[in-house]
Each structure stands twice: as structure tokens, then as C-alpha cells.
C-alpha positions as CSV (number, residue, x, y, z in Angstrom):
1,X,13.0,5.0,-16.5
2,X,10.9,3.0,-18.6
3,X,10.0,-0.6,-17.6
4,X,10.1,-3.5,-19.9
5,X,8.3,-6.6,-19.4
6,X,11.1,-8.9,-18.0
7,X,11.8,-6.0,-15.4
8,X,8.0,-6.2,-13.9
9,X,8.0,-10.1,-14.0
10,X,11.7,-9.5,-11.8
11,X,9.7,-7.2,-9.5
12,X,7.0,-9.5,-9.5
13,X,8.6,-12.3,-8.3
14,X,10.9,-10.6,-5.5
15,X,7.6,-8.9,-4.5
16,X,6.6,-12.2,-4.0
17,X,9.4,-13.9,-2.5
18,X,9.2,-11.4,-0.1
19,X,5.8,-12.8,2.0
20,X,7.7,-16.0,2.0
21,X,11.0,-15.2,4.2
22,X,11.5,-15.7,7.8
23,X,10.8,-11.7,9.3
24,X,8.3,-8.8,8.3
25,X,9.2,-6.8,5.7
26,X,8.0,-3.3,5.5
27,X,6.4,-1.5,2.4
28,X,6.6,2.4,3.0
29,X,4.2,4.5,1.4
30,X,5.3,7.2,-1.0
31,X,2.9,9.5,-2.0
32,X,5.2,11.2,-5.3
33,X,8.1,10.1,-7.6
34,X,10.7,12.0,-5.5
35,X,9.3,10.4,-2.0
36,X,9.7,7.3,-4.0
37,X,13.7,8.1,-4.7
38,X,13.9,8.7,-1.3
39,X,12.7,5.3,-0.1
40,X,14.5,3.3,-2.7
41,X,17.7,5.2,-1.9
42,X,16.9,4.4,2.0
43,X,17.1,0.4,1.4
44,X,13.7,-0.7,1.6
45,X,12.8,-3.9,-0.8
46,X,9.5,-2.4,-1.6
47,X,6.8,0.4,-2.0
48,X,3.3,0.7,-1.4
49,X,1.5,3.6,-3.0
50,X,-1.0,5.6,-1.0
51,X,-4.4,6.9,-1.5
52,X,-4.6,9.4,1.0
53,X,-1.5,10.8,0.7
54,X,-2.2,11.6,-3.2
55,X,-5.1,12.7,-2.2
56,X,-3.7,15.5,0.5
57,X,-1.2,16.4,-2.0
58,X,-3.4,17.0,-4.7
59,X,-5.0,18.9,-2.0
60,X,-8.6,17.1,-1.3
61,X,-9.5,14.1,1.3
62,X,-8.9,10.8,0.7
63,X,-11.5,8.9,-1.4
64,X,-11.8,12.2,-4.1
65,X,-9.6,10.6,-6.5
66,X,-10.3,8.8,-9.7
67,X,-8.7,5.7,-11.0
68,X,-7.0,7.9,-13.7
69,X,-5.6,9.7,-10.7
70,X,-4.2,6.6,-9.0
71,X,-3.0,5.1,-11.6
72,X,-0.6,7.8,-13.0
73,X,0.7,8.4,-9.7
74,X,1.1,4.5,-9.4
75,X,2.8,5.0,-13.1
76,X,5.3,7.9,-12.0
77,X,6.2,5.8,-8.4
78,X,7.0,2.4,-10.7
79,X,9.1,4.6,-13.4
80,X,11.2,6.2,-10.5
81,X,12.3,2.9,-8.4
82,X,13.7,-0.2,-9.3
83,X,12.1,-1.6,-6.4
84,X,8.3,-3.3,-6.8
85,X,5.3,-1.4,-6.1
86,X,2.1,-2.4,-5.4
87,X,-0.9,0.0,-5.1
88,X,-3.6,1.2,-2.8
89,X,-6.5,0.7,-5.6
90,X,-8.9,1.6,-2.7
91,X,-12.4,-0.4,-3.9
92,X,-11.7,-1.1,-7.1
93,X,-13.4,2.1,-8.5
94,X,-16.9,0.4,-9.2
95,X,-19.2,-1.7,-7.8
96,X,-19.4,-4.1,-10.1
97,X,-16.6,-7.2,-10.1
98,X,-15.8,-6.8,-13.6
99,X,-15.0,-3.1,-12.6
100,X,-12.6,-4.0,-10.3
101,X,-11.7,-6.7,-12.6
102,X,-10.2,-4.0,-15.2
103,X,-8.7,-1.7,-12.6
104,X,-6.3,-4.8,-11.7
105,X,-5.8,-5.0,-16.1
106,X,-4.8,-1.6,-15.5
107,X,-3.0,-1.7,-12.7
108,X,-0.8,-4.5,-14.4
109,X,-0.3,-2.3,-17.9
110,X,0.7,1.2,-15.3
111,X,3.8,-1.5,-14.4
112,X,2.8,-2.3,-10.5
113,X,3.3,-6.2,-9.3
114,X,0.6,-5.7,-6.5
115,X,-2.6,-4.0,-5.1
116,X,-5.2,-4.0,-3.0
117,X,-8.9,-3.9,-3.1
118,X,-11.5,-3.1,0.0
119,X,-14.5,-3.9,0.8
120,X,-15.7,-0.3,1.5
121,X,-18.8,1.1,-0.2
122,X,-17.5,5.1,0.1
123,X,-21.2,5.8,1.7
124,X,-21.5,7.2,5.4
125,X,-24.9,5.2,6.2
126,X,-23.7,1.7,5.2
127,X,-19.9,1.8,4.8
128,X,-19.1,-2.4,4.3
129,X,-20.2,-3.9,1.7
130,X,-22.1,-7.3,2.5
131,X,-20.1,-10.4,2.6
132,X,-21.0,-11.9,-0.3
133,X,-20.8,-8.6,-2.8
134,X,-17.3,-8.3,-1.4
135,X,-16.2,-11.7,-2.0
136,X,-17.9,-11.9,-5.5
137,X,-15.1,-8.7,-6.4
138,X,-12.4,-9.8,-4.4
139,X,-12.8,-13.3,-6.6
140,X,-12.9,-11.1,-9.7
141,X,-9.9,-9.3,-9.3
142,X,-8.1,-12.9,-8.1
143,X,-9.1,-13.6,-12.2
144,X,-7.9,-10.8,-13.6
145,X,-4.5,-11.1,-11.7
146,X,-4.2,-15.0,-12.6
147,X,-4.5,-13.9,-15.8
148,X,-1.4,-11.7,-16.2
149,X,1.9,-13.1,-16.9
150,X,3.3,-12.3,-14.0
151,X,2.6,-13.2,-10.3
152,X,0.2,-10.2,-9.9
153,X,0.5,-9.7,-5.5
154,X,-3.8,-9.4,-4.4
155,X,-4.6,-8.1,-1.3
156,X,-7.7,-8.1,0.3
157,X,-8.9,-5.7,2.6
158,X,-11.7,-5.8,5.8
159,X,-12.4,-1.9,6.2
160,X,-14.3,-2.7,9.4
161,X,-12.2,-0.7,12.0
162,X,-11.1,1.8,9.9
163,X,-14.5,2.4,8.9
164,X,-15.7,2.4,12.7
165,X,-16.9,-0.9,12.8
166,X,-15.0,-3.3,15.7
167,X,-16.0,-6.1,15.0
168,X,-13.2,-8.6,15.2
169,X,-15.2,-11.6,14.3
170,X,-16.8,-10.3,11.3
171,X,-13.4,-9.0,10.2
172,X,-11.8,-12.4,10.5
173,X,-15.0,-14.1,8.7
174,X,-14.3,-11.7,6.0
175,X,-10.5,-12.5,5.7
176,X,-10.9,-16.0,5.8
177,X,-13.5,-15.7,2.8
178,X,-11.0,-13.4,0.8
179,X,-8.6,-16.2,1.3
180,X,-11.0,-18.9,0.2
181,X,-11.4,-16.3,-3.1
182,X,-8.1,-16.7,-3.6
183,X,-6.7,-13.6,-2.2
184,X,-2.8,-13.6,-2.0
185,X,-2.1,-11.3,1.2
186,X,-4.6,-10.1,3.7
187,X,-4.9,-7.0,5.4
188,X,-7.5,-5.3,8.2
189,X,-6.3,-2.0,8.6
190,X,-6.6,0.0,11.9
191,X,-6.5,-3.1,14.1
192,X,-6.4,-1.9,17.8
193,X,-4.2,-3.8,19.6
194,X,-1.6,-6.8,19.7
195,X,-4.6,-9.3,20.2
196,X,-6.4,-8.4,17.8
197,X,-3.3,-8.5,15.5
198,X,-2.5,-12.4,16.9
199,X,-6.4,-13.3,16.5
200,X,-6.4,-12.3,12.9
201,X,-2.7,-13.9,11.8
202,X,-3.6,-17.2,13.8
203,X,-6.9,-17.6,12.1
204,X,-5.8,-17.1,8.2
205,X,-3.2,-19.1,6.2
206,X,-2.2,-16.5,3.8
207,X,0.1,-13.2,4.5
208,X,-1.0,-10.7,6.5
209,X,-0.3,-7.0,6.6
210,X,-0.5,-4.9,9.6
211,X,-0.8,-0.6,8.9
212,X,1.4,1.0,11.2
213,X,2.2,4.8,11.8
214,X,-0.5,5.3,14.7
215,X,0.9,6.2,18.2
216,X,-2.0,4.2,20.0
217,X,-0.4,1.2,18.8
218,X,3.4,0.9,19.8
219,X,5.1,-1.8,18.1
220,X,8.0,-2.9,16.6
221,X,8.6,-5.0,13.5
222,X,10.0,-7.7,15.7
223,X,6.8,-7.7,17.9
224,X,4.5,-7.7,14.9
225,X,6.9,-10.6,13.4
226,X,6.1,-11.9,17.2
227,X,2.5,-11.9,16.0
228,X,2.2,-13.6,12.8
229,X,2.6,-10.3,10.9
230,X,4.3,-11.2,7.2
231,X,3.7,-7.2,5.7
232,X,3.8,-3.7,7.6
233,X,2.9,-0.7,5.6
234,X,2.5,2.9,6.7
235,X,-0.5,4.3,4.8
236,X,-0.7,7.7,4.4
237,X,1.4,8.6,8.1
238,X,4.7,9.8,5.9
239,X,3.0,11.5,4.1
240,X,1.0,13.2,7.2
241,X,4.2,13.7,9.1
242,X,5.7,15.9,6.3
243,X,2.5,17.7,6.2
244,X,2.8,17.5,10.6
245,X,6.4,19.4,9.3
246,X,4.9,22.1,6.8
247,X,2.2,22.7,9.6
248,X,4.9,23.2,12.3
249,X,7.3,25.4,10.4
250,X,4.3,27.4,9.2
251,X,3.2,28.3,12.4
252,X,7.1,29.3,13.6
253,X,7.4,31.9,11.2
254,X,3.7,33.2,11.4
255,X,3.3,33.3,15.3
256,X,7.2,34.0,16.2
257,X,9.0,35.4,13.6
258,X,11.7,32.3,13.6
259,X,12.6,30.0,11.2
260,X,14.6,27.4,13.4
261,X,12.4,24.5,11.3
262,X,15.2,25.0,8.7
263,X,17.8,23.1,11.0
264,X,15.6,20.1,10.5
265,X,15.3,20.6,6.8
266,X,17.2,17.9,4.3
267,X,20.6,20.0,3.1
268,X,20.3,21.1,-0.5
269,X,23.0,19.3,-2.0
270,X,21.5,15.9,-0.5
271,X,18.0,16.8,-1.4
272,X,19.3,17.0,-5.1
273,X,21.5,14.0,-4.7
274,X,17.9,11.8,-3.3
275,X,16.3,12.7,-6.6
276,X,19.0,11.1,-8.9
277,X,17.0,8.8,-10.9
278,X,17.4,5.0,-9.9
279,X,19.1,2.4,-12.0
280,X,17.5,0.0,-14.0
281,X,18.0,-3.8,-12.5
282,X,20.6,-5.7,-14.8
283,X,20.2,-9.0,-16.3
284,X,18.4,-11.6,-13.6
285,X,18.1,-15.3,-13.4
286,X,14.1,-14.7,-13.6
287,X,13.0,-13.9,-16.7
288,X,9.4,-13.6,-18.7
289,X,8.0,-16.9,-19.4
């Protein structure tokens, strides 16, 4: 399904429209095109692509891919949903702002309404970048989206806890100076608890998503709404629970003999039927300036 200029300004703008309403929303993670049928066809309003899960399905760890890599995948996701879809564009792939700069130009022409950038450095010994490096390219890619034609969706990211830095107050510092760079959402993954979550929606004025999928943190989309929580996504924990399934049903047949997994298993006929391609949108009241 190809995707025409007035159809990504339409997904644009319900993208969002979306930060705006009353509740959460939630932006699942697909990791494929046929994950992405599946999603659309399950009534979500939007998708979030996922780094990790590409990565484990290409089979390497996350943070082995290359911008060609995300952005293809990010490409075959947009072309198989009518939905929008905004991108896990990890740190920008380079260091320099006008590096991450032309990975949101790209991200734009691969059709996506939205992405992220973090302020990870990929390096063991110092993995956060300093404050003001990461503000200098989160400011940069604020540009490059102003620039589009349509109301490109920038997130920020503070990779302190999911790098293994808790440090709450440095993670707020660093949201509230994404949102002084003109950051559109804001997002501190691997937040530990329901205060932390509260602490970090009280203290910013922009949208803020909340990753979900982790057992240690049991929560509902009303309590996060509870919280100040605009955006829940899922990261790579769909894609890690069908991998969780493959493990499982592996170890059935090689340790007993059994292949009871199967009972769980999507039927055939509805497995084909998930992978009809969407629709394209018809005519909308929004249309490309």
C-alpha cells in the first residue's frame, strides 16, 4: 500500500490529536509488516516501531542495527497499516546534531509521522551523553521536524534507568530541557515505580510516555492515566513474548516429545485472514497544506 502525501499529513495530525484527548492511548510495538496487520486489525489508533525487536528478529542484540535497517523496517510497518507510526530512531545514528538532523529527513520521506531520539552514547564506560550534547541534538532534530509539512511527532528520550543510572533528578532535568528544545512528547523509559512515573508527569508540560511490558511494574492504563501518563508503549515485550512462545514450544517437543503448544497457536485460516492487507483511508477533512 503506497502512501501519498495527503495520507501521512492525515496520519500526522491524528497522531497528533491523539496526545491531546482526555485518557492514555497506547502505541504497541510491532517489530514486522505482518505484526503490524495484526495490531491494526486489533483496533489500536497507533504503532510504534521497535528497535529491539528488529534487532532479535534479524537475529542480533539490540543496538546492531543500522539506520538503513530501521528505516526499511519503519517503511514496510507504514506501507502495511493505515494507522500512524512513529519510530524508535534509537540515537539518531551519529553523534553529531545534523546527523540526527537527516535521520528525522529520512524518517519523514520512509512515510512515519513520529520518532524518537535518546540521549544514549551506545558505549559501556559512559552511557549518557552530557546534558548539553544531548540538548544540542534533540534541538536539531526539533528543526528538521518543523521543517516538514506535516506535524512531525518528536520525542525525547532520558536513557538514565534503562541504561542503569537511577537518577530521578537528573532524568527530570533532562526532560525538562528536551522540552525547553522543543521536544513534542517525552519519554524516560524503565521508570521504576508509580512515583517516579507521578514525579516525572508533574514536573514537564509536554506528553509523556510511559514503557510498559515489565512485570515489576503492575499497572493499568487507567492508573498510569491516574499519573499524568498521556502515551504507553510496549518496546520490544511483544516481540519477546512471541520469542517467550517459540522458546517454550521448543523445549516441549525437545525435552517431552509433545507438542500441546499448538492449542495456543493462532488457527490457520485466521492467521491468513490477519495478513489481508489494510485499506487505504478515504477522503478526510484534513488535507496537505
Amino acid at each position: 500500500m503506497s502512501q501519498s502525501a495527503t495520507d501521512q499529513y492525515r496520519r500526522a495530525v491524528t497522531f497528533h490529536k491523539l496526545h491531546e484527548g482526555p485518557d492514555p492511548f497506547v502505541v504497541p510495538n510491532p517489530w514486522d509488516a505482518g505484526t503490524a496487520h495484526v495490531l491494526t486489525g486489533l483496533g489500536f489508533s497507533a504503532l510504534a516501531t521497535t528497535g529491539a525487536g528488529l534487532a532479535h528478529g534479524r537475529g542480533l542484540p539490540d543496538g546492531s542495527l543500522t539506520r538503513l535497517h530501521v528505516l526499511d523496517n519503519a517503511r514496510s510497518i507504514v506501507a502495511a497499516t493505515t494507522l500512524p507510526v512513529t519510530a524508535d530512531l534509537e540515537s539518531g545514528f551519529g553523534d553529531a546534531p545534523e546527523e540526527v538532523a537527516e535521520t528525522i529527513r529520512r524518517a519523514a520521506a520512509a512515510g512515519l509521522v513520529g520518532g524518537s531520539i535518546e540521549d544514549s552514547t551506545g558505549r559501556a564506560d559512559d552511557p549518557v551523553r552530557p546534558l548539553e550534547e544531548a540538548v544540542e541534538r534533540v534541538a536539531a532534530a526539533v528543526a528538521a521536524a518543523r521543517e516538514l509539512d506535516f506535524p512531525f511527532t518528536l520525542t525525547a528520550r532520558a536513557e538514565n534507568f534503562f541504561q542503569g543510572r537511577p537518577d530521578l533528578p537528573d532524568t527530570i532535568r533532562r526532560l525538562k530541557a528536551y522540552e525547553e528544545a522543543g521536544a513534542d512528547v517525552l519519554y524516560a523509559p524503565a521508570l521504576p515505580d508509580a512515583d517516579a512515573i507521578r514525579a516525572v508527569c508533574s514536573s514537564v508540560g509536554r506528553p509523556v510516555n510511559v514503557l510498559m511490558g515489565s512485570p515489576a511494574l503492575p499497572l493499568t492504563v487507567a492508573e498510569l492515566g491516574s499519573l499524568g501518563v498521556r502515551r504507553i508503549s510496549v518496546g520490544s515485550a511483544l516481540s519477546r513474548a512471541a520469542l517467550g512462545a517459540v522458546v517454550r514450544a521448543a523445549k516441549e517437543i525437545r525435552d517431552l516429545g509433545t507438542f500441546g503448544f499448538g492449542a495456543e497457536a493462532v488457527p490457520y485460516p485466521d492467521a491468513n485472514a490477519m495478513m489481508v492487507p489494510a485499506r487505504p483511508a478515504g477522503p478526510e477533512s484534513d488535507s496537505a497544506p
